[in-house]
N, C-alpha and C positions, 0 to 999 in steps of 0.2 A: 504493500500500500504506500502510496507515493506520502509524504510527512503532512502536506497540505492539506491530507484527505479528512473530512470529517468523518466518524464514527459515530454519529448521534443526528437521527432524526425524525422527524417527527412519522413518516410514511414512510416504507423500503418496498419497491415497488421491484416483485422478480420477476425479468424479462422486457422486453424491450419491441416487441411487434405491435396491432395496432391497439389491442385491447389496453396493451399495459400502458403503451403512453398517454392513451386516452385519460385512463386513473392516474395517472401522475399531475396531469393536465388539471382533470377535476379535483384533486387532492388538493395540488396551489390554490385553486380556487378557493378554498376554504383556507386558507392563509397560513398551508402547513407546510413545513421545510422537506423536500422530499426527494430521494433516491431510487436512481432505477439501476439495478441489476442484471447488463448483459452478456452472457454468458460465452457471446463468439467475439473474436475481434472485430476494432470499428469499423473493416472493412466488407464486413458480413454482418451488418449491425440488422434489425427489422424484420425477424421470425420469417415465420411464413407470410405475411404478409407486405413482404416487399416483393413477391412472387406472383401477387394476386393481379389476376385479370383488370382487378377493379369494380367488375359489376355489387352492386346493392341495393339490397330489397327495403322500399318502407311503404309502409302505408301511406302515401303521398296525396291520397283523395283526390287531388284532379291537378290541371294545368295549373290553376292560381299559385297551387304552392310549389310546385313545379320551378315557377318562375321565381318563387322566393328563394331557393336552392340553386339557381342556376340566372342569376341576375342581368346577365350579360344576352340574354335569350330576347334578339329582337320582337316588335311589336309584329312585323314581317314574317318571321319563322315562326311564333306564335300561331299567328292564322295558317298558316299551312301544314301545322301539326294535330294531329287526332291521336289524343291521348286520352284512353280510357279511363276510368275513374277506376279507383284501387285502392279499397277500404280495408278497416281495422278485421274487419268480418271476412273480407276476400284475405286476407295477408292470414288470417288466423285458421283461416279453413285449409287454405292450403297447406298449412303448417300441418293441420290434424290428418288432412289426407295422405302424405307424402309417406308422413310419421306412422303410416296406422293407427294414429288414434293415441300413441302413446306417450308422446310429447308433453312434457310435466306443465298441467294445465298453466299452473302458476305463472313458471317462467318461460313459456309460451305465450302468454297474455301480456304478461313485461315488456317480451322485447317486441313484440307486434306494436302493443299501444304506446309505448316507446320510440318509437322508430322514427319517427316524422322531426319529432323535438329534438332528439340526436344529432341526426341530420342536419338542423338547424345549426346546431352547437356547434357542432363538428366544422362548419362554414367559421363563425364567427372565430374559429382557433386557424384559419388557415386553411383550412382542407378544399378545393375546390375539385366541383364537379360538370362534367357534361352529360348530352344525352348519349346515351348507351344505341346509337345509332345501328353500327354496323350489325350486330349480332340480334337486335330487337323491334327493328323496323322495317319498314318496307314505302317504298313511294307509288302512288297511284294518282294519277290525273291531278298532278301535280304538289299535290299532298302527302307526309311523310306518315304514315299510319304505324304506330306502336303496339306492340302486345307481350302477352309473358307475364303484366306483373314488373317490370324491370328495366323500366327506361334511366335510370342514371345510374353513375361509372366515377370514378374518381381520374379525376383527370392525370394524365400520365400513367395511369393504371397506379399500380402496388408502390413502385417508385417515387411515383408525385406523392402519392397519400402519404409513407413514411418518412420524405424531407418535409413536409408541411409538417406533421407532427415532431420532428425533430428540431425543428426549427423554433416552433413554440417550446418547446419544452427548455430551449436553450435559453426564450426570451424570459423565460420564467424561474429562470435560476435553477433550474433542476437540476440536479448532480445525474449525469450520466457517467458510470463506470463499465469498462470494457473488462473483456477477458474475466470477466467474475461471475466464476463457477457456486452457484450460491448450493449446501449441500445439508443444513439441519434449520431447524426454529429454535429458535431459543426461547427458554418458557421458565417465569415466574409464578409460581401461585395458582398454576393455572392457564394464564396469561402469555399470550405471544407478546415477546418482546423484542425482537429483533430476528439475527442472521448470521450463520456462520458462515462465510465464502471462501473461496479460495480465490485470490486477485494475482493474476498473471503466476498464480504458481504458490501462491506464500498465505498461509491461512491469515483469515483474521474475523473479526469479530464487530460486526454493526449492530448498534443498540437503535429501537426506534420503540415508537408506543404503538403504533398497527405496522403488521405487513400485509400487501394484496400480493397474492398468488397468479403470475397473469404469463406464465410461462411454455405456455401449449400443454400437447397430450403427449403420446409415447409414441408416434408414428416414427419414428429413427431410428427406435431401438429394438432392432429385430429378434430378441430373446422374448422380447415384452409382445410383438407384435405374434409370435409364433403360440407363445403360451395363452394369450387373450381369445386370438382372431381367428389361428389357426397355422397350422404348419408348412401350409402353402403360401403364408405370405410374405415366409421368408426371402421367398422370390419377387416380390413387388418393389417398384422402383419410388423412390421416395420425393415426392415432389417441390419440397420445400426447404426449409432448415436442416439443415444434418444436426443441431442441436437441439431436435426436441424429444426427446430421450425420457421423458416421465419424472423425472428429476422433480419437481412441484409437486406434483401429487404424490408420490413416495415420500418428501416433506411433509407434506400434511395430514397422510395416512399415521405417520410414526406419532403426530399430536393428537391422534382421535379422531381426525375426521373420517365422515361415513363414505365407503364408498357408494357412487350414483351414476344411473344410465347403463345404454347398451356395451358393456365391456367387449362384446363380438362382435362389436358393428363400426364400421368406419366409411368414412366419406372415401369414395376411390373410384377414378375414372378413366377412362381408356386414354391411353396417351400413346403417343412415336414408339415403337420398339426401341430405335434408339435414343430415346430419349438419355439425360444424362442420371446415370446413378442417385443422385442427391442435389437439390437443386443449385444450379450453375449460377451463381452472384452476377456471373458478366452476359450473361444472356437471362433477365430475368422477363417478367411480363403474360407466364402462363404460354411462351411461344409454343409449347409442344402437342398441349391437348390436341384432341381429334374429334370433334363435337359437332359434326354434322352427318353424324350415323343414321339420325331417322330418313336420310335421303336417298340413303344407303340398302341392300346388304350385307349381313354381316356375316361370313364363317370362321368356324375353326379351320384346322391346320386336315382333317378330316373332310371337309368340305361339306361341316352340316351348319345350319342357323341353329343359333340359341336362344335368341332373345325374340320378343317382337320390338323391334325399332322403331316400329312410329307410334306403340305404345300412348306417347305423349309428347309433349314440347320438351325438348331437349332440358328447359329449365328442371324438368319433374324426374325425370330416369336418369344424367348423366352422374349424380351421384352415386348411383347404387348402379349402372353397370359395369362398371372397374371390377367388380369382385368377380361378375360374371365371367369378363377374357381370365379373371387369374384361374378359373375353374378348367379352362379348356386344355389341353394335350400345347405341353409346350411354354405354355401362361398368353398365348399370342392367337390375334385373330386379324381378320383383312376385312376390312373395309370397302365394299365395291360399287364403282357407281359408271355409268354411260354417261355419253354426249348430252344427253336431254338434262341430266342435274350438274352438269360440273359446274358453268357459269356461276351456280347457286351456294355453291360450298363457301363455306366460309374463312376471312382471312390467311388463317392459321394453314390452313394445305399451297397454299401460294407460295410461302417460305423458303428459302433456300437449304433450313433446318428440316424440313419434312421430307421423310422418306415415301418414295411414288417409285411404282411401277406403272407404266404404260401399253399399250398396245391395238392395232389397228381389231387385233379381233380377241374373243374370248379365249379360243385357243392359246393364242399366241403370250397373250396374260400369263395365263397360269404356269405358261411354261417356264415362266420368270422365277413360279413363287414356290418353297418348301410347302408345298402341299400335294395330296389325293387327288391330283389331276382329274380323275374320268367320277371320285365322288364331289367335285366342288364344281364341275359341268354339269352333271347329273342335278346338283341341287339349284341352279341355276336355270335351268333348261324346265324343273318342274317349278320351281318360283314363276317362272313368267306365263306358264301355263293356267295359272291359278291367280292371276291379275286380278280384277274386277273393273268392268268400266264406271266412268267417273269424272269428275271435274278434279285435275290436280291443284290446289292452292296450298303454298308451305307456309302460309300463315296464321290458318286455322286449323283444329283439327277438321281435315277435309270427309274423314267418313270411307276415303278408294284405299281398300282394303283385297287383302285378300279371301280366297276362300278355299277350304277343304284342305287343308296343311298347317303342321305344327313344324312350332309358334305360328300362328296366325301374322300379317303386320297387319294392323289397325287404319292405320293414317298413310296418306304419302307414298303409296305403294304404285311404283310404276314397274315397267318391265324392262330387264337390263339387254338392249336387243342393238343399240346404236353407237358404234364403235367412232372413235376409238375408246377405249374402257383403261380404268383406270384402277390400282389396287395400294390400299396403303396399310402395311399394319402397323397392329397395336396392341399395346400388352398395359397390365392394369398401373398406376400410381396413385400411391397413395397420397391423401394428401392431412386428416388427423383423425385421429378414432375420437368415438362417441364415449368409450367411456372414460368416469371423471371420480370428481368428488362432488357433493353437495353442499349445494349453497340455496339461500333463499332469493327472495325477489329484490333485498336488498346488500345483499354480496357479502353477506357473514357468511363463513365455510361453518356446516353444523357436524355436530358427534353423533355419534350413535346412536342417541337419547334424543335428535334436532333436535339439540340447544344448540346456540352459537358457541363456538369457540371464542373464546374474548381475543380479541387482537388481532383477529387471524380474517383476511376477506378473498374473496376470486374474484377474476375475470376470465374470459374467453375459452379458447377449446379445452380447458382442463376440467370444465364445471360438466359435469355428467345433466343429465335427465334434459336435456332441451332436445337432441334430433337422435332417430332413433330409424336403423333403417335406409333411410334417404335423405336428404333434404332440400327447401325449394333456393332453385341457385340464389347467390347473392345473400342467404340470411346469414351465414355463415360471419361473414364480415360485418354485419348489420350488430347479429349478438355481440359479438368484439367489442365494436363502439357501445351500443346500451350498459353492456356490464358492465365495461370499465370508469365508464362514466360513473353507475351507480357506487361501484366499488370505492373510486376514489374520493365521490360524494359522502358516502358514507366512514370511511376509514379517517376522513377530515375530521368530521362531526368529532365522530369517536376520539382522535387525538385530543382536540379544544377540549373536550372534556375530561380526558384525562389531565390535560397541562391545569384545568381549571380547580379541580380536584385536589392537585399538589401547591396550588398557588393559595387556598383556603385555610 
């Protein structure tokens, strides 16, 4: 620890992506001296979250507020946008539906009727956003039409959002420390009091009145991923942070806290085969996902479909198909599309990063790819057999389906018949597991017993019981900012009153 460093304060905030600076953010608010705790160096500073797309979800209720979030939103584009209205009721159903239903009413209702004022907040610290154009509109007769649920995106994606919060945090005196590996709680009475670190290598000991907890899940750490998730996910490529190892919640597990949520469930999406092992700092932005599958088929290495693909809007399945490629022969599947959908694909296959096969004919394709030749012809040759006539539209769910074959596709089902044809695989990335610790609506980590743990608060992917299963895109990021806010709202309070306590 460098001799300057303070040891004493009022918040110690572990980790450093967007949930935690959020709470460090809202922590100063409340007028408390406060530390954040990042565990990589500063040139891999901003979890997963500096990796992120950028899309998030709130309940924005219509264009007016729209405009309050995105100010610079001429009175001109204004009129040429149709923006569906996207209530606390749509945000929140969709949550239950995604979830199965099992989504912890509480802090599903938090971060849904939450979301809007975040958002706000999040503005007024710096954060600025656009509309989520490319991936959630569409133009017609001269008007940009939105849908999903998911029209704004933080500008610069992951990147932008984590210098705007870093930026405030710097405006605000916040102690950022690098290289510190934070590794027990330290506890009075009861009482979280601080933090044992380990700082570029050399222990030491920070004293504070709250800690938040805001340091992800265990998706990095393949002993924890194999023993949770399962033994095939040892092979999943990790899409983010290489330091989010579970480290937080094995802290807080060791002081009582309960475990919460789906411990076997995790957010995981088809991405590049060669994607890189662990997320790449210098190519950051989400460049790799493969997220226009419902326009697709999709086989294994076998040449069978697994999934139905047009199922739904990409926002609703791409979380939970990741796990499906990690099931297939190999961990890898291809992605296949003709002439009539390429135009439509989305940025990410454009890339000089995306692996493509090409080919004037079907044949010629496959001869490209490690696969059952005459069983991924066979499956394609009866795919297109079993088409249905129909209006194609990739904006709606269109209804042109197929029929009489498993999986069924639901939506968007055309017939792959117009060369040249195109093949990309993909194999699954994770990107954080579902399960956590418990917390309430207002960021106390509880025991066993839910009590609170005095001292002790969370934020983001490490708080169990919010998604379970799947979840709808963008909330991911959305929960991030609510909690942390609440957390460091709360961990304030809490400090003032403990400093009040001892000043009596």
């Amino acid at each position: 620890m460098k001799k300057e460093q303070n040891n004493t304060y009022d918040i110690i905030v572990v980790g450093a992506g967007n949930a935690a600076l959020c709470a460090a953010i809202a922590g100063s608010e409340q007028g408390s001296k406060v530390a954040v705790l990042e565990r990589a160096p500063k040139e891999k500073k901003g979890g997963n979250s500096f990796f992120t797309d950028g899309a998030i979800r709130a309940a924005y209720g219509n264009l007016d507020n729209i405009r309050k979030i995105i100010p610079s939103l001429s009175d001109e584009e204004a009129a040429n946008t149709v923006m569906p209205e996207y209530t606390n009721e749509e945000f929140y159903g969709d949550m239950m539906r995604v979830t199965q239903k099992e989504s912890d009413p509480e802090l599903a209702g938090t971060l849904v009727n939450k979301s809007l004022e975040t958002i706000l907040w999040m503005r007024e610290q710096g954060v600025e956003f656009e509309l989520n154009k490319g991936n959630q509109s569409f133009v017609e007769e001269g008007k940009r039409h939105f849908w999903g649920g998911l029209p704004l995106k933080t500008k610069e994606k992951g990147i932008g959002l984590m210098r705007s919060l870093f930026q405030k945090a710097e405006e605000r005196g916040i102690d950022v420390i690098y290289n510190a590996n934070a590794t027990e709680l330290i506890t009075e009475d009861g009482k979280v009091v601080g933090v044992t670190v380990e700082i570029d290598g050399t222990p030491a000991q920070l004293h504070s009145k709250s800690v938040i907890l805001a340091c992800g899940s265990f998706e990095a750490n393949k002993q924890q991923r194999q023993q949770h998730i399962g033994e095939e996910w040892n092979a999943a490529i990790v899409r983010g942070t290489e330091y989010n190892t579970g480290g937080g919640i094995d802290m807080a597990l060791a002081v009582g806290a309960q475990k919460y949520g789906q411990w076997s469930g995790c957010h995981a999406i088809g991405t590049d085969y060669n994607a890189p092992k662990v997320g790449d700092f210098k190519k950051p932005g989400d460049i790799y996902k493969k997220h226009s599958y419902p326009l697709s088929i999709m086989l294994n290495k076998n040449g069978e479909r697994f999934v139905d693909e047009g199922a739904d809007f990409r926002n609703y399945t791409y979380a939970k198909y990741g796990k499906e490629i990690l099931k297939q022969p190999g961990h890898v599947a291809y992605q296949i599309f003709d002439s009539k959908v390429r135009p439509l694909l989305r940025e990410e296959y454009n890339l000089e990063e995306a692996t493509a096969y090409e080919a004037d004919t079907l044949e010629a394709l496959v001869d490209q790819l490690d696969v059952d030749k005459e069983g991924f012809l066979r499956t394609i040759e009866e795919y297109n057999r079993n088409v249905q006539e129909g209006d194609f539209n990739p904006s709606v769910k269109d209804g042109k389906g197929t029929d009489g074959i498993v999986p069924p596709k639901t939506n968007w089902a055309n017939t792959v018949e117009e060369g040249p044809f195109y093949a990309y695989p993909v194999t699954c990335g994770i990107t954080f597991a579902f399960g956590g610790i418990k917390a309430d609506s207002a960021g106390h980590v509880l025991n066993g017993s839910g009590e609170p743990i005095e001292g002790l608060f969370a934020a983001g992917e490490m708080i169990g019981g919010i998604f379970y299963h799947n979840y709808p895109g963008g909330s991911g990021l959305m929960s991030g900012a609510v909690y942390g806010k609440i957390a460091g709202t709360s961990a304030g309070q809490y400090s003032n009153e403990a400093k009040d306590a001892v000043s009596k």
